[in-house]
C-alpha positions as CSV (number, residue, x, y, z in Angstrom):
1,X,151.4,87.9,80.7
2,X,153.1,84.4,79.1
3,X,150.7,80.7,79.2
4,X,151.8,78.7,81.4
5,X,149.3,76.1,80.5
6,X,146.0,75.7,78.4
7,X,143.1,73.8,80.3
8,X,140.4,74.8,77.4
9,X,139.8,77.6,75.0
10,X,138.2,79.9,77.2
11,X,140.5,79.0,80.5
12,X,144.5,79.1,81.4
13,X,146.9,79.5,83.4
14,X,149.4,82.8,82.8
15,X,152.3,84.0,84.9
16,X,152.3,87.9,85.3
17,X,156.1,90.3,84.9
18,X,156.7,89.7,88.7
19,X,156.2,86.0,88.6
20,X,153.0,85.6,90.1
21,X,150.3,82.9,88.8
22,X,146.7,83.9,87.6
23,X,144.1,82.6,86.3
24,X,142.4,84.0,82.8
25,X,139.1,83.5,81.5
26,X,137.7,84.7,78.3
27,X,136.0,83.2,75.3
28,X,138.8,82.3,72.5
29,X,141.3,83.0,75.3
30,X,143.0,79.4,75.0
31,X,142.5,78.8,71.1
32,X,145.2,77.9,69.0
33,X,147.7,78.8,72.1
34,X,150.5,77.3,73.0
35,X,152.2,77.3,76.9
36,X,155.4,79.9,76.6
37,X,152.9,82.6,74.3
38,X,151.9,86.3,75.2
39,X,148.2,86.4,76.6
40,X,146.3,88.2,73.7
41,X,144.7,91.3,76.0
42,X,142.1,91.7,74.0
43,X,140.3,88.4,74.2
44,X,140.4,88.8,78.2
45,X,137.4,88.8,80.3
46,X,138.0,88.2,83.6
47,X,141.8,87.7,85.7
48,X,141.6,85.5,88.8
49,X,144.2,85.8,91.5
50,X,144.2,83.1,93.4
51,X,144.6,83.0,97.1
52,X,145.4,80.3,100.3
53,X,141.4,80.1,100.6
54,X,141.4,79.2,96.6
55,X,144.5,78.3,95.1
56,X,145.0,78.1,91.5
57,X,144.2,74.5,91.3
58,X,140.4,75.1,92.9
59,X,140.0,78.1,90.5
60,X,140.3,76.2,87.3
61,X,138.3,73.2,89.1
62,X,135.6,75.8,89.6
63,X,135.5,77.8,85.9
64,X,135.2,74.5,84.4
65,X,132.8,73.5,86.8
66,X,130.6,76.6,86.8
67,X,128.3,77.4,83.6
68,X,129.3,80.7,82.0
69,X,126.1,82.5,82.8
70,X,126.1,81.5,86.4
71,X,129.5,83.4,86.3
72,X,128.5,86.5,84.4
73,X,125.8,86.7,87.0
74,X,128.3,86.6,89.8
75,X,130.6,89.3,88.2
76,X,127.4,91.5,87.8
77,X,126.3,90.8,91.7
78,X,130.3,91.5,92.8
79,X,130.1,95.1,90.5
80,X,126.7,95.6,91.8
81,X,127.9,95.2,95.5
82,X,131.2,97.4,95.2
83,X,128.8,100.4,93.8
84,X,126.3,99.6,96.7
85,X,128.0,98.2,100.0
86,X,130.2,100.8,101.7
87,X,132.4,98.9,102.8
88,X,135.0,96.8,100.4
89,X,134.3,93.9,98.9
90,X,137.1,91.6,97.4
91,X,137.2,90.2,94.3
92,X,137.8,86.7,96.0
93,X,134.1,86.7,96.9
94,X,132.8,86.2,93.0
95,X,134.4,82.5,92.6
96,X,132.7,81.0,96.3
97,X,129.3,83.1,94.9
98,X,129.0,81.1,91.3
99,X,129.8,78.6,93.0
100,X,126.4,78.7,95.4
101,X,124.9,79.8,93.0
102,X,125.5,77.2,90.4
103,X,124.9,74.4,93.0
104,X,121.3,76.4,93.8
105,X,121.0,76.0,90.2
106,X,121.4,72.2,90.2
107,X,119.4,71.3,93.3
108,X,116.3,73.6,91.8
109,X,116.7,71.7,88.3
110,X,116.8,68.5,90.5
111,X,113.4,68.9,92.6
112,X,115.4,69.8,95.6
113,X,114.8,72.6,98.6
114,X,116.7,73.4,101.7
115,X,116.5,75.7,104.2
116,X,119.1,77.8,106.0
117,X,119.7,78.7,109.6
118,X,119.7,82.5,110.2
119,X,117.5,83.3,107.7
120,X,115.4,86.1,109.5
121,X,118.7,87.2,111.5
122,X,120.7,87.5,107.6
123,X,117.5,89.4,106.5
124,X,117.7,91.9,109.3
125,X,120.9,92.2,110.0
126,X,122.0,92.7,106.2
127,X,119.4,94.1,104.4
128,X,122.1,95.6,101.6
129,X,123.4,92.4,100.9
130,X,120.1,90.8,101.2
131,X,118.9,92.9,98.8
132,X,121.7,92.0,96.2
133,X,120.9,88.3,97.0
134,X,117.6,88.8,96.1
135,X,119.1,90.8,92.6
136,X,121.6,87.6,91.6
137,X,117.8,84.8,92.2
138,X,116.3,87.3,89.5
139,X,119.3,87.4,87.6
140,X,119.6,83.8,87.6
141,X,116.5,83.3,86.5
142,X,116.6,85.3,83.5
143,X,120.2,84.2,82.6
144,X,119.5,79.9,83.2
145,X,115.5,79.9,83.3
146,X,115.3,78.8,86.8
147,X,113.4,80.2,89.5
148,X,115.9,80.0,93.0
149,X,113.8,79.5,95.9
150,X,113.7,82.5,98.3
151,X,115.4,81.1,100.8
152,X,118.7,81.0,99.0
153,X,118.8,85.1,99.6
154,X,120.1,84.4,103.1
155,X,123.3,82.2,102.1
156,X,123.9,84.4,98.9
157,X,124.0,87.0,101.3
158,X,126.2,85.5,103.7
159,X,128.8,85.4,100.6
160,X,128.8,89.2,100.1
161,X,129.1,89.8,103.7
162,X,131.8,87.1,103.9
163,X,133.8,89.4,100.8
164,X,134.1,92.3,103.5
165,X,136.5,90.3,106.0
166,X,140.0,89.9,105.8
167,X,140.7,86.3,105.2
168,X,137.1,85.6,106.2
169,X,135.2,82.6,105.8
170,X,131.7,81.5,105.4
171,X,131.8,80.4,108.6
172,X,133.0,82.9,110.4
173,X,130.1,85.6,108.5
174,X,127.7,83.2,110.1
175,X,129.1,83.4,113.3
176,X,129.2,86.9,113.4
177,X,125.8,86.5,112.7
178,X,124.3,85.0,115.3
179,X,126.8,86.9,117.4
180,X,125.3,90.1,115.7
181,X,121.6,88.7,116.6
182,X,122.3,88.3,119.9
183,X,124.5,92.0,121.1
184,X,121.1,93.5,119.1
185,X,118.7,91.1,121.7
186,X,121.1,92.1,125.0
187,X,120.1,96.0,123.9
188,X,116.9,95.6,123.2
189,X,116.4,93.1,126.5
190,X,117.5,95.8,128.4
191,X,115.3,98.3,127.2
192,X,111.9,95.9,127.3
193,X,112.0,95.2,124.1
194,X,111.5,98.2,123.0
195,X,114.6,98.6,120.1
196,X,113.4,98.0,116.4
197,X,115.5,95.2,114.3
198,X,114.9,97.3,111.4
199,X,115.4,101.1,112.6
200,X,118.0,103.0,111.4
201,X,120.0,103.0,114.7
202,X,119.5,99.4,115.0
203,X,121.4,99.3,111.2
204,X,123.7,101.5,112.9
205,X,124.7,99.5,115.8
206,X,125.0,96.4,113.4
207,X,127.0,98.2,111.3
208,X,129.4,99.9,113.7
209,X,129.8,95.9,115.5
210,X,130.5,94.7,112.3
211,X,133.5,97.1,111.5
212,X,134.3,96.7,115.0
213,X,135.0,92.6,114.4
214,X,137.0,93.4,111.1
215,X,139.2,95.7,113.2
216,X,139.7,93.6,115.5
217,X,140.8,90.3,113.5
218,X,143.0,92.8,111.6
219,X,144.9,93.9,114.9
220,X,143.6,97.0,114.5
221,X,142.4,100.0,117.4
222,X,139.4,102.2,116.9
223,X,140.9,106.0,116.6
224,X,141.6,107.4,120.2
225,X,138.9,110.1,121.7
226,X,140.4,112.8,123.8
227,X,140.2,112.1,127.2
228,X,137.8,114.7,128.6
229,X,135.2,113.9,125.8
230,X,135.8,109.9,127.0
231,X,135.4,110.7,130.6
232,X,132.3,112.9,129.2
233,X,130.7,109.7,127.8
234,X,130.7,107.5,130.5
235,X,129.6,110.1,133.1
236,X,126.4,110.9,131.0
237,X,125.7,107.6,130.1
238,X,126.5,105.1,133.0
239,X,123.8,103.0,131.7
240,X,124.4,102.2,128.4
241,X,128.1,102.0,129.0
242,X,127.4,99.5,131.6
243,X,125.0,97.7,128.5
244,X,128.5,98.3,125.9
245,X,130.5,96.3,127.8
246,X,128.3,93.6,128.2
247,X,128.5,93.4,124.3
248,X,132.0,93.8,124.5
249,X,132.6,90.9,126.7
250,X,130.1,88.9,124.4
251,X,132.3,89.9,121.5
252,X,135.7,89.0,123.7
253,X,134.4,85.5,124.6
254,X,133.4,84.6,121.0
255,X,135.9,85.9,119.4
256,X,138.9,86.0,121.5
257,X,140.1,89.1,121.0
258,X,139.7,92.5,123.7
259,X,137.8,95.2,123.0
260,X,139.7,98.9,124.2
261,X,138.3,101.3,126.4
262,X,137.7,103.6,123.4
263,X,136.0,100.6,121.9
264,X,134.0,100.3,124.4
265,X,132.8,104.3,124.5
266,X,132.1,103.9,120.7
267,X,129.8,101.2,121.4
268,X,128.1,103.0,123.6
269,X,127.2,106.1,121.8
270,X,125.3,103.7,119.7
271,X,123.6,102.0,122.7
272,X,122.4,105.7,123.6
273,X,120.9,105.8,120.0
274,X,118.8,102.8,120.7
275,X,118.1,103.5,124.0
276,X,116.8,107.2,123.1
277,X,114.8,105.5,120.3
278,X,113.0,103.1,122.5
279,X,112.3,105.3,125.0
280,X,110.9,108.0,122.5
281,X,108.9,104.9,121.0
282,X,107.4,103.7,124.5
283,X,106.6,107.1,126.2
């Protein structure tokens, strides 16, 4: 990789083989350099690749912005969640992350608290992710010396579940939140109530809803089931098919896209799940 330009000893901008633009970060990185040099390998710690949600110009902004630790913190959250999610989780998501996190930083250094919407839905709906939130607060604390409120687990969260979408957006993850929150109340309404937040079919269905969005903003079909097995599926289960395409017309309307008949039979094998769950639970 050549300099393109020096912004300070530990940040610059290099151009790769095939011409692309990155950003490098490493102490000692910039020191004594001069544009139109070879990157020195060694004294690399982290490569940034821009994208359209963070162009090269917002990158620099935020590594000069963001302390040091705040960003080791967010590297070790980012590692964490690729060894613990099973989904993927982009690289992109470790710049927005230091950046909450730093800002979380400041207002707790300044006095000042705020609460997020979704915070019980986040909780329950991610609990992985939630659970890594909760990591990067105690991290944070022993990297900085502050003590993040609680409440900061939910947003934090929203940032690693925001990494798994293509060309996602905060945003959108809290959309898909509340969207989440209420396909999980239409099951359980339908059922009296009877469907647990917190089971392990409920994670399931969440889970299975979740892929199904990504899929879906991607252009992409859930694998075909033979024919005999789909007609199998909603003979047997006339009910919680009928339930499955309710959520699939919730999912439709919010997020304009159509949900296949296969889809649709997918769905409700996991509206069975619940609805075996809840009835084992109440009788």
């Amino acid at each position: 990789m050549r300099i393109l330009k020096i912004f300070n000893n530990s940040v610059l901008l290099a151009e790769r083989e095939d011409g692309s633009e990155v950003v490098i970060r490493g102490p000692g990185v910039g020191f004594s350099r001069s544009a139109g040099e070879l990157v020195d390998d060694a004294l690399v710690d982290k490569v940034y690749v821009p994208s359209g949600a963070t162009p090269v110009e917002r990158v620099v902004q935020l590594l000069l912005e963001i302390r040091p630790e705040i960003l080791a913190v967010a590297d070790e959250i980012l590692e964490e969640a690729r060894g613990g999610l099973r989904a993927h989780v982009s690289e992109h998501a470790v710049l927005p992350l230091a950046d909450h996190l730093n800002f979380a930083v400041e207002r707790a250094e300044s006095g000042d608290a705020s609460e997020y919407p979704l915070r019980w839905e986040v909780g329950t709906l991610y609990p992985q992710e939630t659970a890594l939130a909760h990591r990067a607060i105690a991290l944070v604390e022993t990297a900085v010396g502050v003590r993040l409120p609680d409440s900061e687990a939910g947003p934090l969260a929203l940032h690693l579940v925001n990494g798994q979408i293509v060309e996602g957006s905060m945003a959108l993850a809290a959309h898909m939140t509340d969207v989440l929150a209420r396909c999980l109340t239409l099951v359980s309404e339908r059922w009296a109530g009877a469907v647990e937040p917190e089971g392990i079919d409920a994670s399931r269905f969440v889970t299975h809803v979740r892929y199904l969005i990504a899929r879906s903003l991607e252009g992409k079909a859930a694998p075909a089931l033979d024919v005999r097995v789909a007609e199998a599926l909603r003979t047997a289960n006339s009910t919680e098919y009928a339930v499955a395409s309710e959520v699939a017309g919730v999912l439709e309307e919010e997020f304009e896209f159509a949900v296949g008949e296969d889809e649709r039979l997918y769905l409700t094998v996991h509206v069975a799940r619940l609805a075996a769950r809840s009835e084992s639970v109440s009788g």
